[in-house]
DSSP file (Angstrom, degrees, kcal/mol; ACC not computed):
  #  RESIDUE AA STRUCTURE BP1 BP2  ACC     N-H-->O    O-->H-N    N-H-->O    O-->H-N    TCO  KAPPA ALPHA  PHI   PSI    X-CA   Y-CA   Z-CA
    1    1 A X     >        0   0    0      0, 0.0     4,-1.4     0, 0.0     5,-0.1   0.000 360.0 360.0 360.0 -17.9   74.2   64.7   53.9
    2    2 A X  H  >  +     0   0    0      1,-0.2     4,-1.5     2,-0.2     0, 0.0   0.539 360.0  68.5 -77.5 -13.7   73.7   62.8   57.1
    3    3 A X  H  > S+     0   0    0      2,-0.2     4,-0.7     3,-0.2    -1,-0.2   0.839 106.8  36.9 -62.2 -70.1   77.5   62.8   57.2
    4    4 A X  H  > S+     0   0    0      2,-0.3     4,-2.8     1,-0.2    -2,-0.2   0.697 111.1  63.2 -65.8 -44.1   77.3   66.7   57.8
    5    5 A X  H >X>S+     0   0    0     -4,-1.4     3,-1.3     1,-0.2     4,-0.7   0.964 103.1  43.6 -51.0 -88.8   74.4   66.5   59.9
    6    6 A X  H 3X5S+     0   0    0     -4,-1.5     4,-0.6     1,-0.2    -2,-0.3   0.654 115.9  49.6 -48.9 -22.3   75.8   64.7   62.3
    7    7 A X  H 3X5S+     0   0    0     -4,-0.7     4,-3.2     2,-0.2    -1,-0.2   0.776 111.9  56.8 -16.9 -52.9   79.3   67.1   62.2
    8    8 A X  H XX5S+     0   0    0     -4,-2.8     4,-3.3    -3,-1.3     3,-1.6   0.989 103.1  43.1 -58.7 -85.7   77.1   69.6   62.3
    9    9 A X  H 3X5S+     0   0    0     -4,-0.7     4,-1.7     1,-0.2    -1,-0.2   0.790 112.1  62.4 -31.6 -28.7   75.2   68.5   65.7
   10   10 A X  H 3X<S+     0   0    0     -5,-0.6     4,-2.0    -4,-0.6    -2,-0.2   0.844 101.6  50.5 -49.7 -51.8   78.8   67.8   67.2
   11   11 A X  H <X S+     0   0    0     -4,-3.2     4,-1.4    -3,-1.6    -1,-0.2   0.792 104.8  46.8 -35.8 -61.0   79.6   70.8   66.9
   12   12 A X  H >X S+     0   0    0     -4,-3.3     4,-2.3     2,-0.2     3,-0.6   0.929 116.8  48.3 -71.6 -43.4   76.8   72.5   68.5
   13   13 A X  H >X S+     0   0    0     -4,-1.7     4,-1.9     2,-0.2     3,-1.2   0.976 112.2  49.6 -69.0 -72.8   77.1   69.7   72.0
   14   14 A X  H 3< S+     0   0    0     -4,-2.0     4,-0.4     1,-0.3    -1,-0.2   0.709 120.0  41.3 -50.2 -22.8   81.2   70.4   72.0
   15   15 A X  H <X S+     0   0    0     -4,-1.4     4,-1.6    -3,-0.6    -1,-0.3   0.897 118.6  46.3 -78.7 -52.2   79.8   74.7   71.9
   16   16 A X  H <X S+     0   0    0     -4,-2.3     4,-4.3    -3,-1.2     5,-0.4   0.958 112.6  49.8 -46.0 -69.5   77.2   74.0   74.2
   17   17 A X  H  X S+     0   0    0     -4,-1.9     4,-1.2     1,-0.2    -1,-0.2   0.834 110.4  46.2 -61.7 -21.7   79.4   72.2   76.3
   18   18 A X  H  > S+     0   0    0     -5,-0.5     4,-1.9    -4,-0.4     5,-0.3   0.795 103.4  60.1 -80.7 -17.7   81.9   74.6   76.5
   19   19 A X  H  X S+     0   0    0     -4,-1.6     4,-1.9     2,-0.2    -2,-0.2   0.956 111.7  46.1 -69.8 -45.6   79.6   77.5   77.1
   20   20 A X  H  X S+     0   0    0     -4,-4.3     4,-2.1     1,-0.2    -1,-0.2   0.771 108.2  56.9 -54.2 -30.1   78.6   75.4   80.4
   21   21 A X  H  X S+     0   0    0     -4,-1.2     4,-0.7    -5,-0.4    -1,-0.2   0.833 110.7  33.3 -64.1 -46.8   81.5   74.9   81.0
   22   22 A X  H  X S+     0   0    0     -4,-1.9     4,-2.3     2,-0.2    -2,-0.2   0.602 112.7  66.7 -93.7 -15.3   83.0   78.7   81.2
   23   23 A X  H >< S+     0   0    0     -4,-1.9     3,-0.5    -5,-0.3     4,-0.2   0.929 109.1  39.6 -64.6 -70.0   79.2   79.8   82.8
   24   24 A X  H 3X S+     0   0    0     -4,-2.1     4,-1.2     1,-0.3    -2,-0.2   0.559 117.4  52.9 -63.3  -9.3   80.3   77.4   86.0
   25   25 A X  H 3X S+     0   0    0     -4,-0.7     4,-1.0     1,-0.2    -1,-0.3   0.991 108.7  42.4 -79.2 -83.0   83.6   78.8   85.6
   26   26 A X  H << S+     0   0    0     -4,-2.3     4,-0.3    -3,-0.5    -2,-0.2   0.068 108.5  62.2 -82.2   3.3   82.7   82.1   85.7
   27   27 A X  H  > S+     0   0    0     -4,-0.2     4,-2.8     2,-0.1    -1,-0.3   0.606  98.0  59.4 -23.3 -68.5   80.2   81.4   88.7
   28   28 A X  H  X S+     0   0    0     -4,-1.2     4,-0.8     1,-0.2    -2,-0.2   0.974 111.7  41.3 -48.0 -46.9   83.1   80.3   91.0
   29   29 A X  H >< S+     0   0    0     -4,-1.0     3,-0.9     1,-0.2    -1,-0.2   0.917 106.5  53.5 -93.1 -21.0   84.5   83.4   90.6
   30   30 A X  H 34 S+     0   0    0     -4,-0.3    -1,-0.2     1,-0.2    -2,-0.2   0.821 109.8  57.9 -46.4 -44.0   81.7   85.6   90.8
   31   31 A X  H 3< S+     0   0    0     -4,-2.8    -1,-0.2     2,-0.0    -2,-0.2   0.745  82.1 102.4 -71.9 -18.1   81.1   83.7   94.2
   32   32 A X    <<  -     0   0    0     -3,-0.9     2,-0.4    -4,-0.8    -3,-0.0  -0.097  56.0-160.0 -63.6 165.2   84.7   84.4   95.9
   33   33 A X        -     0   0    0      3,-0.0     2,-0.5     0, 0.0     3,-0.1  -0.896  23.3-108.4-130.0 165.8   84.6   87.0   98.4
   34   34 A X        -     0   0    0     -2,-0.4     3,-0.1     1,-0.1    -2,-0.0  -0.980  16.3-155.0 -33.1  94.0   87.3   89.0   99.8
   35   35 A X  S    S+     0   0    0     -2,-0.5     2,-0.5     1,-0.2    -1,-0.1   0.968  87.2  15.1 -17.6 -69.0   88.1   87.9  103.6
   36   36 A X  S    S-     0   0    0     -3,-0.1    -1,-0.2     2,-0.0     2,-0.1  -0.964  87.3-109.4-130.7 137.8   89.5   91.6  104.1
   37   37 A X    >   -     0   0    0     -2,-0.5     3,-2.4     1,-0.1     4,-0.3  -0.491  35.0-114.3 -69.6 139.6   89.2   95.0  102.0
   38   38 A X  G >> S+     0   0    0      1,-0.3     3,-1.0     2,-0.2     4,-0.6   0.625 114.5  60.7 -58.1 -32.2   92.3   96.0  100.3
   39   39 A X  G 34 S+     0   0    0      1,-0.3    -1,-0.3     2,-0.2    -3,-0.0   0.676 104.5  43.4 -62.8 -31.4   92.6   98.9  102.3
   40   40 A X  G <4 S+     0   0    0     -3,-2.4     3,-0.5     2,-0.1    -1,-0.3   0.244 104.5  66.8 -71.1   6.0   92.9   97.0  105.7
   41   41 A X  T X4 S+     0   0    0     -3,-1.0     3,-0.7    -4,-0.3    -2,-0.2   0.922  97.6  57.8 -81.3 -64.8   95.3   94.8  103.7
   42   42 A X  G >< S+     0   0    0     -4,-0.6     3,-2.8     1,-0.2     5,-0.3   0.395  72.8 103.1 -11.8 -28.5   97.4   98.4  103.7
   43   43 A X  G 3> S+     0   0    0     -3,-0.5     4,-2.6     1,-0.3     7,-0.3   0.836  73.3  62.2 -72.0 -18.5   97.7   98.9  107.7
   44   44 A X  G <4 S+     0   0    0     -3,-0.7    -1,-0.3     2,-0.2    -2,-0.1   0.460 118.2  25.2 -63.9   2.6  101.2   97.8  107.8
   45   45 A X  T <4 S+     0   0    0     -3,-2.8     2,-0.4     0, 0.0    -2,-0.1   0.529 142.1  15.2-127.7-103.4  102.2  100.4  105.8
   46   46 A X  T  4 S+     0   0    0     -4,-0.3    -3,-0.2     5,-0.1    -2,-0.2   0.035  92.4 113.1 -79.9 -20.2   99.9  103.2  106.1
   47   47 A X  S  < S-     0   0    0     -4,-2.6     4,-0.4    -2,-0.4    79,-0.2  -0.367  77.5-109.3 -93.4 143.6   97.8  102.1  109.6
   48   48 A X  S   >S+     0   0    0     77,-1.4     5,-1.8     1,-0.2    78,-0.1   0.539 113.6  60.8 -51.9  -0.7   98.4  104.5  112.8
   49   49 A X  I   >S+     0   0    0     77,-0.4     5,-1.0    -6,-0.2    -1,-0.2   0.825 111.1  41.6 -82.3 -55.8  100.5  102.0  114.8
   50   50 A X  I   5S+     0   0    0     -7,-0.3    -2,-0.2     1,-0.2    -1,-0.1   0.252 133.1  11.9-100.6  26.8  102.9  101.9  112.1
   51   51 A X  I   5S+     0   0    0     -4,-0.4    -3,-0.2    -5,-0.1    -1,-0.2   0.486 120.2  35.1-140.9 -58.2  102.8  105.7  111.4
   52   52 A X  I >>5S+     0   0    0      1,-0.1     4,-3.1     3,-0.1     3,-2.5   0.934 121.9  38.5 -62.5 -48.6  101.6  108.0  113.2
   53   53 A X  I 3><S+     0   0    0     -5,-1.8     4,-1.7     1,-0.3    -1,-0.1   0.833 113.4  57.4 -84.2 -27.9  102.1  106.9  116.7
   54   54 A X  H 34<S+     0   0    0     -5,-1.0    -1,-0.3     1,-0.2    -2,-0.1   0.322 112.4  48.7 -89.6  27.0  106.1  105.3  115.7
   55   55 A X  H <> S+     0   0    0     -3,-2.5     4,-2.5     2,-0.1     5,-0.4   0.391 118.1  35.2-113.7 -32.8  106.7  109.5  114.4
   56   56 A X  H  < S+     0   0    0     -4,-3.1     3,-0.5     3,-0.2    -3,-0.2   0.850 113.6  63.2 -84.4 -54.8  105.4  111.0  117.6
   57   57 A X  T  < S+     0   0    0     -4,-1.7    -1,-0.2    -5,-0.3    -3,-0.1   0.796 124.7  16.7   0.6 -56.9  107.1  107.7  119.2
   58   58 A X  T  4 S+     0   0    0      2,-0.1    -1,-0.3    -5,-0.1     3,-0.2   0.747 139.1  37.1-111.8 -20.4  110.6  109.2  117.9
   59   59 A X  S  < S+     0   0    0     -4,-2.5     2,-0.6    -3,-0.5    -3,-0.2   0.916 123.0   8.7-101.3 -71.3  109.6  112.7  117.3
   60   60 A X        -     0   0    0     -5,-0.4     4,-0.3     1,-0.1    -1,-0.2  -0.876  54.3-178.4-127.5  82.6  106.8  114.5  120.1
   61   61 A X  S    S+     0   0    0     -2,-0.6     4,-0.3     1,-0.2    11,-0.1   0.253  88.7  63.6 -79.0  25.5  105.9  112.3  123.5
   62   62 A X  S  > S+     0   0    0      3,-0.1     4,-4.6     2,-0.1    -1,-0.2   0.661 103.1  35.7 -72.0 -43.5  104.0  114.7  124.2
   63   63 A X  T  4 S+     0   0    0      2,-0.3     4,-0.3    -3,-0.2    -2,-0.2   0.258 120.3  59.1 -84.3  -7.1  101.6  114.2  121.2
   64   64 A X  T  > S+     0   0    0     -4,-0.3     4,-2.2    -8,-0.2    -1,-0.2   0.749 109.6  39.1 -88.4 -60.2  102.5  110.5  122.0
   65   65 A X  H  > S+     0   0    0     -4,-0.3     4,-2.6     2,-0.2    -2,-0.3   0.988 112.0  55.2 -73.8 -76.0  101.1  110.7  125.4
   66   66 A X  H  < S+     0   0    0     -4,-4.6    -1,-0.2     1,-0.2    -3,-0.2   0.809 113.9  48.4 -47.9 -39.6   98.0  113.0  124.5
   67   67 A X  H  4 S+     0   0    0     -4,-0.3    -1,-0.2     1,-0.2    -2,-0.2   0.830 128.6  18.5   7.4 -86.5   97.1  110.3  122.1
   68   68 A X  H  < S-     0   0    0     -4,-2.2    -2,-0.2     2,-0.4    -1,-0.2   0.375  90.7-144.2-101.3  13.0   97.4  107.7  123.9
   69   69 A X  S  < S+     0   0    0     -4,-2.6     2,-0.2    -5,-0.2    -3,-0.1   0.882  86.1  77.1  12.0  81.4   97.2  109.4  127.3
   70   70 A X  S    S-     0   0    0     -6,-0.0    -2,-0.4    44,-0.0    -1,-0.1  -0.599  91.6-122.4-179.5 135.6   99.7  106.9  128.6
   71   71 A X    >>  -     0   0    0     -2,-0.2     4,-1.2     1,-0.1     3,-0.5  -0.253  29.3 -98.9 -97.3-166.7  103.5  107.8  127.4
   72   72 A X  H >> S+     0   0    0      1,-0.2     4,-3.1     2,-0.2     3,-1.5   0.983 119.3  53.5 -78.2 -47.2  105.6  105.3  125.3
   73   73 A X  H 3> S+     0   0    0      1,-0.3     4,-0.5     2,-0.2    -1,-0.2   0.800 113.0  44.3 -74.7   4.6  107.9  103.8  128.3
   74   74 A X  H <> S+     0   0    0     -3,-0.5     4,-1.5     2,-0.2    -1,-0.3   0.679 114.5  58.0-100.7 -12.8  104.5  102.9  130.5
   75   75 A X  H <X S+     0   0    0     -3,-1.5     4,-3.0    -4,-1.2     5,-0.2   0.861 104.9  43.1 -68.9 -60.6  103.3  101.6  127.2
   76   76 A X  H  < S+     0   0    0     -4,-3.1     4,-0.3    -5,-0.2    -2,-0.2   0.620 112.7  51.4 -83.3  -7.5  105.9   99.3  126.6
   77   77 A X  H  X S+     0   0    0     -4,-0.5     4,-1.1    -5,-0.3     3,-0.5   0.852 105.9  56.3 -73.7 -57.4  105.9   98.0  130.4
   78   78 A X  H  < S+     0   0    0     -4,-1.5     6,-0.5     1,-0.2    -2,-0.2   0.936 118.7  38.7 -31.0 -68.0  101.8   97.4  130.0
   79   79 A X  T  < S+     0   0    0     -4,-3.0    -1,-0.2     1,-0.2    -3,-0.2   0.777 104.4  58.7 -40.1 -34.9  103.0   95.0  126.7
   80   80 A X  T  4 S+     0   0    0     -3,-0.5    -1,-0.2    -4,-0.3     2,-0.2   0.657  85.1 111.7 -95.2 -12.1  105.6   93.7  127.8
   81   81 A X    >X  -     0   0    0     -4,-1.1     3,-1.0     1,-0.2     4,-0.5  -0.444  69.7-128.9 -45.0 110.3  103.0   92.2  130.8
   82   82 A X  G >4 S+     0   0    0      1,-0.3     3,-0.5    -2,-0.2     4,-0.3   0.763 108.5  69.6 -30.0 -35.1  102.5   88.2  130.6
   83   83 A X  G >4 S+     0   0    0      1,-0.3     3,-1.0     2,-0.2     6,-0.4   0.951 100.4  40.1 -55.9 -64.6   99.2   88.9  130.7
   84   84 A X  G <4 S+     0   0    0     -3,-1.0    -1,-0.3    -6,-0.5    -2,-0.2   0.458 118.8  43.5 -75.8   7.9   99.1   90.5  127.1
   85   85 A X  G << S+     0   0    0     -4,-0.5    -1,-0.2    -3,-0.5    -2,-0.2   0.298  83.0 131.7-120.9  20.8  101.2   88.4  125.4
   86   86 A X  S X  S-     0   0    0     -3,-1.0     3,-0.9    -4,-0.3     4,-0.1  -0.568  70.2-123.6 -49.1 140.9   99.5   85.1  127.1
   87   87 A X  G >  S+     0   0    0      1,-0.3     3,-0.9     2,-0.2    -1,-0.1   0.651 110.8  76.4-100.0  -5.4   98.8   82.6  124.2
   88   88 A X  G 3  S+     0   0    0      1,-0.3    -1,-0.3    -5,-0.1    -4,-0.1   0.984 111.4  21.9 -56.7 -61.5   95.0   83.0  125.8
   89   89 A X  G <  S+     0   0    0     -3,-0.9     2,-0.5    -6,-0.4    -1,-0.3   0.034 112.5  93.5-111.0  27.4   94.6   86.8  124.0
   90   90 A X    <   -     0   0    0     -3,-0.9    -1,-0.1    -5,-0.1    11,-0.1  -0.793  65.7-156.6-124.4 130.4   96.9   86.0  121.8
   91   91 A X        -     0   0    0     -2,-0.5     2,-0.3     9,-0.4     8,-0.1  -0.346  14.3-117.9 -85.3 164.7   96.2   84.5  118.0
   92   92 A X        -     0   0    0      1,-0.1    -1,-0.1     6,-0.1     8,-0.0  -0.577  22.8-113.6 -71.1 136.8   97.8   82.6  115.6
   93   93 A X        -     0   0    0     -2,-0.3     5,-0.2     6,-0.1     2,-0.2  -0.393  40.0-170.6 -70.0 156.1   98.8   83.4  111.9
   94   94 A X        -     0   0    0      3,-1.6     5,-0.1     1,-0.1    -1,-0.1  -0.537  41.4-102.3-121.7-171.5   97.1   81.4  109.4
   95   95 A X  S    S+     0   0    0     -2,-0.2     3,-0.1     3,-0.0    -1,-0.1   0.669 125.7  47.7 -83.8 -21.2   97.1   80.5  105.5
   96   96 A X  S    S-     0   0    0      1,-0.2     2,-0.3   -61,-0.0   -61,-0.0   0.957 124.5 -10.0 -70.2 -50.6   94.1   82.9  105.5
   97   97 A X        -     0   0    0    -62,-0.0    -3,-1.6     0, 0.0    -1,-0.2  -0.994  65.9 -99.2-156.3 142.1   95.4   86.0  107.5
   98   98 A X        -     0   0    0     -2,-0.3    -5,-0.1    -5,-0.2    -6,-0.1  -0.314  39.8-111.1 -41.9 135.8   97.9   87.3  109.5
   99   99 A X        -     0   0    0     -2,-0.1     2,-0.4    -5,-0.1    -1,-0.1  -0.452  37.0-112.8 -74.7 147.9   97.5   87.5  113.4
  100  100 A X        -     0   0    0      1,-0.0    -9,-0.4    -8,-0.0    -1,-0.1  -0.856  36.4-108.1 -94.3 152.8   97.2   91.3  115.0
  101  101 A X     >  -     0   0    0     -2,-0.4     4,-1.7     1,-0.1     3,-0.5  -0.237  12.9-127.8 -54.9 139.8  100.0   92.2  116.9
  102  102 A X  H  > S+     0   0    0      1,-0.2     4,-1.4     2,-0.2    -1,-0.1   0.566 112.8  59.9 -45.3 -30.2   99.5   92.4  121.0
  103  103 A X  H  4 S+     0   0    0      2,-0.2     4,-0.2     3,-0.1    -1,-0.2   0.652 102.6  46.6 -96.7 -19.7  101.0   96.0  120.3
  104  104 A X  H >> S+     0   0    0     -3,-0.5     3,-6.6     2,-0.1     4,-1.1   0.907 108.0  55.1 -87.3 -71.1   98.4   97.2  118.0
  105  105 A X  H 3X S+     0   0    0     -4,-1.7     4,-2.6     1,-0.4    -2,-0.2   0.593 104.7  48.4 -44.0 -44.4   95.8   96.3  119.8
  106  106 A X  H 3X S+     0   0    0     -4,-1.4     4,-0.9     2,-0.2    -1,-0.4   0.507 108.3  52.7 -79.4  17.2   96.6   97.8  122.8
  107  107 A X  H <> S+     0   0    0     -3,-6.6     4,-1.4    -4,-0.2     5,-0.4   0.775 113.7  56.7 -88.4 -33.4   97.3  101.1  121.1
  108  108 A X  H >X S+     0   0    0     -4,-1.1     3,-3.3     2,-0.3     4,-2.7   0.916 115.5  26.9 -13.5-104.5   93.8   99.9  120.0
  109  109 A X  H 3X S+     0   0    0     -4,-2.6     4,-3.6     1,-0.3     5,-0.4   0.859 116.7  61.6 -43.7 -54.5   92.0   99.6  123.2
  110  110 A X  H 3X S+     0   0    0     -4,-0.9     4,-1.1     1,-0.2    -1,-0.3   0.720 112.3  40.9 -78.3   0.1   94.4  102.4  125.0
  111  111 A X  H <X S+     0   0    0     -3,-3.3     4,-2.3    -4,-1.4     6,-0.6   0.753 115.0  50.8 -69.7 -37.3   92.9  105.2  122.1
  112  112 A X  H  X S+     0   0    0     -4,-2.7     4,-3.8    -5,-0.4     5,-0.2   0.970 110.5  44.1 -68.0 -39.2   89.7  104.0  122.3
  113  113 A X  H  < S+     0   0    0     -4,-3.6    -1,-0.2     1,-0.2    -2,-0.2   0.892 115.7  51.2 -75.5 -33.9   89.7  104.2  126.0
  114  114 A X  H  < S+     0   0    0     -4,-1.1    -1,-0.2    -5,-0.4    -2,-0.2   0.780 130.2  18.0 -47.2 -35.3   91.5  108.0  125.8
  115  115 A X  H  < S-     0   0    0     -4,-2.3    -2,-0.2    -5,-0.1    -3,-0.1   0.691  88.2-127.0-130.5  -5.5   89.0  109.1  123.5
  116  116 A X     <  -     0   0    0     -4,-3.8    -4,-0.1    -5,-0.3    -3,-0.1   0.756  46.6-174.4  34.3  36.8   85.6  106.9  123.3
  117  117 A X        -     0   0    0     -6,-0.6    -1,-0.1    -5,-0.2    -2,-0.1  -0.102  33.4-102.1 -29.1 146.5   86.5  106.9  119.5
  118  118 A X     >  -     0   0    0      1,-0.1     4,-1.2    -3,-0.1     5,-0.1  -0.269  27.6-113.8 -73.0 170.0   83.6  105.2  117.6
  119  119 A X  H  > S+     0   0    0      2,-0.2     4,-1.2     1,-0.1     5,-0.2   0.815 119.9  54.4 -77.6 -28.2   84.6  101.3  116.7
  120  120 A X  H  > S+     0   0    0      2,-0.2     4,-1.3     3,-0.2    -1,-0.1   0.787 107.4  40.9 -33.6 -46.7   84.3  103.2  113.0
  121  121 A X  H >> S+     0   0    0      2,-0.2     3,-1.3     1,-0.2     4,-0.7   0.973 115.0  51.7 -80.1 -65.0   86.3  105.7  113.4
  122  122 A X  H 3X S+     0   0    0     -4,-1.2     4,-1.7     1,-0.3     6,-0.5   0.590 108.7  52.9 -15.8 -34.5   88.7  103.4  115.2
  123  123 A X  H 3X S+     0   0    0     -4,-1.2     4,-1.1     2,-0.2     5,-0.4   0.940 112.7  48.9 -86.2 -62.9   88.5  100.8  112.1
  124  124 A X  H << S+     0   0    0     -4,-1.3    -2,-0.2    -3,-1.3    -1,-0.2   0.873 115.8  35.2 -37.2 -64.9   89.4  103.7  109.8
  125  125 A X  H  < S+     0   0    0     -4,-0.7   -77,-1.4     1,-0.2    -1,-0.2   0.882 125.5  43.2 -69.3 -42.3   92.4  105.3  111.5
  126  126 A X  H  < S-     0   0    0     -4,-1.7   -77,-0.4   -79,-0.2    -3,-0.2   0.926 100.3-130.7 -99.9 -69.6   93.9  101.4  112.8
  127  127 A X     <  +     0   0    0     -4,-1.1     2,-0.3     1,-0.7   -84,-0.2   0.567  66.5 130.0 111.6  43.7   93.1   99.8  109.2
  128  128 A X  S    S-     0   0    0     -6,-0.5    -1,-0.7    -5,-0.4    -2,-0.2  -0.960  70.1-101.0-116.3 154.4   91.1   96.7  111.4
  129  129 A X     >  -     0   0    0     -2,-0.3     4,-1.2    -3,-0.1    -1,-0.1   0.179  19.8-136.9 -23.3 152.7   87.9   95.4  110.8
  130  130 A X  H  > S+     0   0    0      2,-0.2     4,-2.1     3,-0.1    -1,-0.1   0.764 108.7  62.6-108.0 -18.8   85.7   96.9  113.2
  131  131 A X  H  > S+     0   0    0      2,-0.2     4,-1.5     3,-0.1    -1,-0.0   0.914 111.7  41.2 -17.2 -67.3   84.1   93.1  113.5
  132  132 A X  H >> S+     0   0    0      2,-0.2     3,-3.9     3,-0.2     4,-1.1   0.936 110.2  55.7 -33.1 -83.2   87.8   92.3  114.7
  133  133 A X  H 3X S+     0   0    0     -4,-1.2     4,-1.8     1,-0.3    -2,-0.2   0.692 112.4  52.3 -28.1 -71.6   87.8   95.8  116.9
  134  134 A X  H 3< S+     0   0    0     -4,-2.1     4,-0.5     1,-0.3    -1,-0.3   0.609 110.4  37.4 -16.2 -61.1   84.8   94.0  118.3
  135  135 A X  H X< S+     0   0    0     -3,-3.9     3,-1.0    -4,-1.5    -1,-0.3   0.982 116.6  47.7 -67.4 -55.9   85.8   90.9  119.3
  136  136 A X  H >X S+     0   0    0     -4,-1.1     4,-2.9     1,-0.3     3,-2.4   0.743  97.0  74.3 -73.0 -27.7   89.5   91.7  120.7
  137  137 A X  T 3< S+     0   0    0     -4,-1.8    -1,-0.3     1,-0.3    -2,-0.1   0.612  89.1  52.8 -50.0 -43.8   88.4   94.6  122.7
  138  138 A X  T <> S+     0   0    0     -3,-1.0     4,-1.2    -4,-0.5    -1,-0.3   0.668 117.3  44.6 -47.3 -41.1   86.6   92.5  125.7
  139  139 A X  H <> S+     0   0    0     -3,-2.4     4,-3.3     1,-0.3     5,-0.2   0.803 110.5  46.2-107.1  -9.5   89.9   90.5  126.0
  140  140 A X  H  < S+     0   0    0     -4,-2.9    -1,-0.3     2,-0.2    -3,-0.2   0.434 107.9  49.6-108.9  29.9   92.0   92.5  125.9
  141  141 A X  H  > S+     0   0    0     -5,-0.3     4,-0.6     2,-0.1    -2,-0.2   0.460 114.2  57.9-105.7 -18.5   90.5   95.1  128.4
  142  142 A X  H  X S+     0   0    0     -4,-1.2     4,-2.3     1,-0.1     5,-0.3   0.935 108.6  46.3 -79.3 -42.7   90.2   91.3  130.6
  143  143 A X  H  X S+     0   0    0     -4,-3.3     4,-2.3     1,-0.2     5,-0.2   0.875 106.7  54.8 -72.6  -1.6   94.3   90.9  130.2
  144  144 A X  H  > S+     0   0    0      1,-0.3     4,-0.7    -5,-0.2     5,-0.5   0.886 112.0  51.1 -84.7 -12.2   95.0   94.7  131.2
  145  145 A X  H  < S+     0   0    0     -4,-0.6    -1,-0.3     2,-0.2    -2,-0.2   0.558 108.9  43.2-104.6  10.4   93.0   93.6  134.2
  146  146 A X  H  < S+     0   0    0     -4,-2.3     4,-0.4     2,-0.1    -3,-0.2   0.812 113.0  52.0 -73.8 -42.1   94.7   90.7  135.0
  147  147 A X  H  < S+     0   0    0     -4,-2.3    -2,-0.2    -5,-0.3    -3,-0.1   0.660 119.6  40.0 -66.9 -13.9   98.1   92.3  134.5
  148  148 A X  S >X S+     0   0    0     -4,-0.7     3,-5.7    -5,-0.2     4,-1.2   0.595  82.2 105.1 -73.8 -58.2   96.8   95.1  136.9
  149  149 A X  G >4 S+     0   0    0     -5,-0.5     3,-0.8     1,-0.3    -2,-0.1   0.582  72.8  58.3   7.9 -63.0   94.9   93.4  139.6
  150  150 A X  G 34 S+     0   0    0     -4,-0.4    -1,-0.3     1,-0.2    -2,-0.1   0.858 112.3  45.3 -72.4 -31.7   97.2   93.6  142.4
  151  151 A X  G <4 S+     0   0    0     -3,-5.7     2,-0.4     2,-0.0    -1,-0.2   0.539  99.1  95.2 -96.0  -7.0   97.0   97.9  141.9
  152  152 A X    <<  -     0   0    0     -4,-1.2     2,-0.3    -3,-0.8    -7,-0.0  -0.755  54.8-176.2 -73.6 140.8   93.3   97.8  141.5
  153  153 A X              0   0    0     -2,-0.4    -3,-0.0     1,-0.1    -2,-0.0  -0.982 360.0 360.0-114.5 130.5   90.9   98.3  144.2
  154  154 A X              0   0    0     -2,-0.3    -1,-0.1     0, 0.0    -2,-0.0   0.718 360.0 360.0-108.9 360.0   87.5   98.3  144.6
């Protein structure tokens, strides 16, 4: 009977252990987080750089221009400025996340500055973090005033 016993108890440690086993298991994943919400995951397909603004782009510069109150070919001279594509304001892709484009961002900045959109609303319509919004906003409001300078005055 001692035989059984001890079977018995074997049992119950190898159950035991497995139960610990699939708890710590099922900790780890309970603990992951999501970096970015699936819906900013979306902005290449769905975000207003890569919809709305490239249909008034081909269809309405007017409705391009009230937008962004700046029209597409003074838009693409502003980008195409060393300034904003300096490697200073501009990031690198990772294994984690994708870099944003120099071109969203200053559809970014030039809406926000058209319209004094909330960084909320801004995160909605753009599909960026409004954390992100946050950060890039400062630098890249510093390169449109390097790439300007010479036509500023104070």
């Amino acid at each position: 009977m001692s035989t059984s016993t001890d079977e018995l108890e074997l049992a119950i440690v190898r159950v035991i252990k497995e139960l610990i086993k699939l708890k710590r298991e099922n900790r780890k994943v309970a603990k992951k987080k999501l970096w970015v919400k699936t819906w900013i995951l979306r902005r290449n397909q769905l975000g207003a750089s890569n919809t709305l603004l490239r249909e008034l782009a081909l269809e309405d510069q007017q409705s391009y221009f009230n937008f962004l109150r700046i029209n597409e070919s003074m838009f693409n001279i502003l980008l195409q400025k060393d300034h904003l594509l300096n490697p200073k304001y501009k990031k690198k892709d990772t294994m984690m996340r994708t870099a944003l484009p120099a071109k969203l961002k200053l559809e970014l900045v030039l809406r926000y500055l058209a319209t004094g959109d909330s960084y909320k609303t801004l995160q909605y319509m753009y599909r960026v973090g409004k954390s992100s919004i946050c950060e890039f906003i400062p630098e890249v409001f510093e390169a449109i005033y390097e790439a300007l300078k010479v036509y500023i005055e104070f």
